[in-house]
ZADO-82356 format. One record per residue: y, z, x of N, C-alpha, C, CB in turn. Coordinates in steps of 0.2 Angstrom, whole numbers, plus 5000, padded with zeros to 4 digits. Each point is the difference from the previous one (the first is absolute). Glycine has a CB too. Layout:
Y | Z | X | Y | Z | X | Y | Z | X | Y | Z | X
...
//
This chain:
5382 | 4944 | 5783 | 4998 | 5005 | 5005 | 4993 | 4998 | 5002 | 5007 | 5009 | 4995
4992 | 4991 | 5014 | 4992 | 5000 | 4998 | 4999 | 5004 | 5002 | 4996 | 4991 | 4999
4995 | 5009 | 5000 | 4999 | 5006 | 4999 | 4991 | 4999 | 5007 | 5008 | 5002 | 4982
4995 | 5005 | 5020 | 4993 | 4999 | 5007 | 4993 | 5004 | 4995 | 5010 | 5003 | 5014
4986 | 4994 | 4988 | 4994 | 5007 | 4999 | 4998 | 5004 | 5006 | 4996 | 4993 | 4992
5000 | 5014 | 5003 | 5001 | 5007 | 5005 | 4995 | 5004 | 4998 | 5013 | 5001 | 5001
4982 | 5002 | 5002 | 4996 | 5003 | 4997 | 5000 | 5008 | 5003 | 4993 | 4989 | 4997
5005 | 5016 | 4997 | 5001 | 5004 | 5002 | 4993 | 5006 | 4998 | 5013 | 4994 | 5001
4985 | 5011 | 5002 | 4993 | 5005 | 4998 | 5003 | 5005 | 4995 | 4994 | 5000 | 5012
5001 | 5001 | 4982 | 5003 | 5005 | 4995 | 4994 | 5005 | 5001 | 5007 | 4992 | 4989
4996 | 5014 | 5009 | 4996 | 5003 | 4997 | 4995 | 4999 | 4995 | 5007 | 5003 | 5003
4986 | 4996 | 4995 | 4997 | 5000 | 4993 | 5003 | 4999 | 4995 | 4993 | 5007 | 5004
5009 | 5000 | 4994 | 5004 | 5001 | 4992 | 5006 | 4994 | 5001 | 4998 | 5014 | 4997
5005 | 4985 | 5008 | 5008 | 4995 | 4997 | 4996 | 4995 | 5002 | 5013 | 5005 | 5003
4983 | 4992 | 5001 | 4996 | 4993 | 4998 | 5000 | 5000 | 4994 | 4994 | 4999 | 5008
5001 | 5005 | 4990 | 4995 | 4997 | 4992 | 5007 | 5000 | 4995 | 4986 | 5007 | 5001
5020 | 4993 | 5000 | 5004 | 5003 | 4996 | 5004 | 4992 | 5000 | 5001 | 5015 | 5003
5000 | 4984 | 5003 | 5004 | 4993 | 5001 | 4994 | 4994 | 4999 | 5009 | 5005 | 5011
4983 | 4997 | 4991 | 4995 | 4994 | 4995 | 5003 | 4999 | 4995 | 4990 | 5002 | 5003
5012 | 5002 | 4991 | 5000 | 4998 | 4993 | 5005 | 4999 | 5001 | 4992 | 5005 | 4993
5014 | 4997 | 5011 | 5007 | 4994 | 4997 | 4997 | 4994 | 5001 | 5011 | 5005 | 5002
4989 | 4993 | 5006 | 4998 | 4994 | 5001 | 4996 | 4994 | 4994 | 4999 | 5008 | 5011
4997 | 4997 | 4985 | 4997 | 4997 | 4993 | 5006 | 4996 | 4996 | 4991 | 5011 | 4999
5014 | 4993 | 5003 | 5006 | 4998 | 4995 | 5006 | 4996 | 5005 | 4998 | 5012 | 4991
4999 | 4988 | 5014 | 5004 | 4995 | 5006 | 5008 | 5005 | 5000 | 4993 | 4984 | 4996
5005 | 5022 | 5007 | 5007 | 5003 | 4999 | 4998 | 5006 | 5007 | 5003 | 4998 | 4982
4993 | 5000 | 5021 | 4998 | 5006 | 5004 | 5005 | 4996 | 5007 | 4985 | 5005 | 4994
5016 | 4990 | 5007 | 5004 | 4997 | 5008 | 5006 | 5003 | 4998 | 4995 | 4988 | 5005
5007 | 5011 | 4989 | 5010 | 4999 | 5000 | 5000 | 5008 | 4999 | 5006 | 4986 | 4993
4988 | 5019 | 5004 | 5002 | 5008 | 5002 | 5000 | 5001 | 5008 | 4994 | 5006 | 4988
5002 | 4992 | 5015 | 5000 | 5002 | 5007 | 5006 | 4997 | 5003 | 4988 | 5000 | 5000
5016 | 4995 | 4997 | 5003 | 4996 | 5006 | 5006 | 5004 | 4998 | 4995 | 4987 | 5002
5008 | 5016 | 4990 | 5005 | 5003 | 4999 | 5000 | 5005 | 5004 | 5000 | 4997 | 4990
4993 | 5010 | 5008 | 5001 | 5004 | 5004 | 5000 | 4999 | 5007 | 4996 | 5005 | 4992
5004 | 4992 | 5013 | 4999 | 4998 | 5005 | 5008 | 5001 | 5003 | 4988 | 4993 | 4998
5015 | 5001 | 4999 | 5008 | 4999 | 4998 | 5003 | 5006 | 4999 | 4998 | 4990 | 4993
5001 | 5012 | 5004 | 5005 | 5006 | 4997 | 5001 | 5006 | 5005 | 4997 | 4998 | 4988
4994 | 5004 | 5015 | 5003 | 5004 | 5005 | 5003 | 4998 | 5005 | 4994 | 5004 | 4998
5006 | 4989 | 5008 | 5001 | 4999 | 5002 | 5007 | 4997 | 5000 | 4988 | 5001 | 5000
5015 | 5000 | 4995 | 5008 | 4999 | 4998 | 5003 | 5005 | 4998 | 4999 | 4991 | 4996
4997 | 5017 | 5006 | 5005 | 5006 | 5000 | 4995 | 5005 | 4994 | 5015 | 4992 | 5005
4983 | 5004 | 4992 | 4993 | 5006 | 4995 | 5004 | 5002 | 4993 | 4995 | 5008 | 5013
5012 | 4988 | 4985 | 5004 | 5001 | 4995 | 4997 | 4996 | 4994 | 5011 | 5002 | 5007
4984 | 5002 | 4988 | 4997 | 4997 | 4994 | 5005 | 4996 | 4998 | 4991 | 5007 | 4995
5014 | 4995 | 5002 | 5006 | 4998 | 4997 | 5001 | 4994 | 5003 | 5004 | 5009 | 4998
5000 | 4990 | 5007 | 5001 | 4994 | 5003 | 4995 | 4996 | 5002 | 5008 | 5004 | 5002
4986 | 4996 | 4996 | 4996 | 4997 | 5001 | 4999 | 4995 | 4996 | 4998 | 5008 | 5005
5002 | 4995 | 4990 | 4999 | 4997 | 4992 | 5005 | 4999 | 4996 | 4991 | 5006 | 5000
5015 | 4995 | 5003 | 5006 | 4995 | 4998 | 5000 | 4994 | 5005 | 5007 | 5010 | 4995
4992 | 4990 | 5012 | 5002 | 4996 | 5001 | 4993 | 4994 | 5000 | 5011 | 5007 | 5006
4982 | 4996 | 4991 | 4996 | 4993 | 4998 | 5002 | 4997 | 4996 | 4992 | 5004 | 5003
5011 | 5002 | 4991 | 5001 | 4996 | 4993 | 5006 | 4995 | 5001 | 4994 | 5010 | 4991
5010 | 4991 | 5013 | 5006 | 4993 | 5003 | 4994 | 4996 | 5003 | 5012 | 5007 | 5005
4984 | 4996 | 4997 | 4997 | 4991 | 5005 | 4994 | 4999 | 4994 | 5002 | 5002 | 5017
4996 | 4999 | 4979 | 4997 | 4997 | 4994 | 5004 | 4995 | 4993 | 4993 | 5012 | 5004
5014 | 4992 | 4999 | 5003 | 4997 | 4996 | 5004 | 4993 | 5003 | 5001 | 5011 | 4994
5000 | 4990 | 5013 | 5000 | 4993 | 5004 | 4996 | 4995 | 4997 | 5001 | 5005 | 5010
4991 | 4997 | 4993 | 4995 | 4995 | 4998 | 4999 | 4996 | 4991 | 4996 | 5009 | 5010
5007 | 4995 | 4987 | 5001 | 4997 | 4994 | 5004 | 4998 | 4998 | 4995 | 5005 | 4998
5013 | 4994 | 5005 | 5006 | 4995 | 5001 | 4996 | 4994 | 5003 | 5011 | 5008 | 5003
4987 | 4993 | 5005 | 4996 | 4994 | 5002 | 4996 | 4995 | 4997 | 5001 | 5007 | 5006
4994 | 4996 | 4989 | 4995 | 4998 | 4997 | 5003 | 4997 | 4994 | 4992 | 5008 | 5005
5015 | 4992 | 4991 | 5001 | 4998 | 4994 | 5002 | 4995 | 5002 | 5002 | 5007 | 4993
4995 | 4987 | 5001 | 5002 | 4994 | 5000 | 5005 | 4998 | 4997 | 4991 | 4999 | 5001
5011 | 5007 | 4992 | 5007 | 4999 | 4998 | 5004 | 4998 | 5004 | 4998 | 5007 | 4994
5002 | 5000 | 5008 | 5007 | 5002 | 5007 | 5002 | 4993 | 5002 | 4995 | 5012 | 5009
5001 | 4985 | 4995 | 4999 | 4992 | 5002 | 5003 | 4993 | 4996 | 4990 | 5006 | 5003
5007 | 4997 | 4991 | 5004 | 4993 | 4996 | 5009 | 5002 | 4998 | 4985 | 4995 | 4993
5015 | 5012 | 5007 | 5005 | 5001 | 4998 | 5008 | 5001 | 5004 | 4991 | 5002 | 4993
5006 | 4999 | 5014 | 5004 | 5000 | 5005 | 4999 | 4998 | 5008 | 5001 | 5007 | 4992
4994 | 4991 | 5005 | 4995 | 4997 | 5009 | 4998 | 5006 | 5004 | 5010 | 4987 | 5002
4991 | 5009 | 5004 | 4997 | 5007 | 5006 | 5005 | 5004 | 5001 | 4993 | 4993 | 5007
5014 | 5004 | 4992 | 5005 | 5006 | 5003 | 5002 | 5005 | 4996 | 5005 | 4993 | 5008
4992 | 5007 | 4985 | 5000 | 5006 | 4996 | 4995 | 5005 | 5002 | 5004 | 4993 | 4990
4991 | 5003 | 5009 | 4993 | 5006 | 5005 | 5001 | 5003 | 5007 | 4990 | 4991 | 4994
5014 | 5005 | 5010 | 5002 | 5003 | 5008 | 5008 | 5007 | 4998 | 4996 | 4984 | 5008
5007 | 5013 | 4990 | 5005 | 5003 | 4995 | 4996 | 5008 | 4999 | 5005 | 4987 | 4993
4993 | 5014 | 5001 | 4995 | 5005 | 4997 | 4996 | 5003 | 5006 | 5000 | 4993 | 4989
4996 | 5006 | 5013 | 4995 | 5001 | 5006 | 5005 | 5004 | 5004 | 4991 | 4990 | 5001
5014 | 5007 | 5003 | 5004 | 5004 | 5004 | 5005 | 5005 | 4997 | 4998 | 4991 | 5007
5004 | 5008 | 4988 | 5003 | 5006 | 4995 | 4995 | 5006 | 5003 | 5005 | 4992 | 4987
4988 | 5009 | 5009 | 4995 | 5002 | 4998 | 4998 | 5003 | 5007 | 4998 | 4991 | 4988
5000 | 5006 | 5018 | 4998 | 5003 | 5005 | 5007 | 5003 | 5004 | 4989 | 4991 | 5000
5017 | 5009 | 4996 | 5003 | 5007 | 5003 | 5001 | 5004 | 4998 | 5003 | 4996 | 5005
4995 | 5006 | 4989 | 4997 | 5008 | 4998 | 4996 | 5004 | 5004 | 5001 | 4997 | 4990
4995 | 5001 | 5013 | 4997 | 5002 | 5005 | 5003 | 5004 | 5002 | 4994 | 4993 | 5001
5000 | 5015 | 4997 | 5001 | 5009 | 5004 | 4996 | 4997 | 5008 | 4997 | 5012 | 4987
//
């Protein structure tokens, strides 16, 4: 997926709040979630089922097992199983 960059004006208090994730490099992917989720109908739920499907994509993708033990079309296989649970 790629990904555009986007800035946006906070408040004081949710600044200083997103500084210290940022510290932990975790402050873009809350913004980009919450951004996401409203913008796909405001359902926490399906929000957060259908990342942990696409976190779990990324981690088929990323194994090197998968690979030696099926090649690519196990991992394409899988991935497309996996991207049609999608709420």
């Amino acid at each position: 997926m790629k990904l555009i960059p986007y800035s946006v004006y906070l408040p004081p208090e949710y600044y200083e709040q997103i500084k210290e994730l940022a510290k932990e490099r975790k402050a873009s992917g809350l913004v980009r979630d919450a951004i996401c989720m409203i913008m796909d109908g405001g359902d926490q739920f399906k929000a957060g089922y259908n990342k942990g499907l696409d976190d779990a994509v990324k981690v088929i993708v990323k194994n090197r097992e998968l690979k030696n033990a099926g090649g690519d079309y196990l991992k394409e296989v899988l991935e497309q199983r996996i991207k049609r649970l999608h709420k």
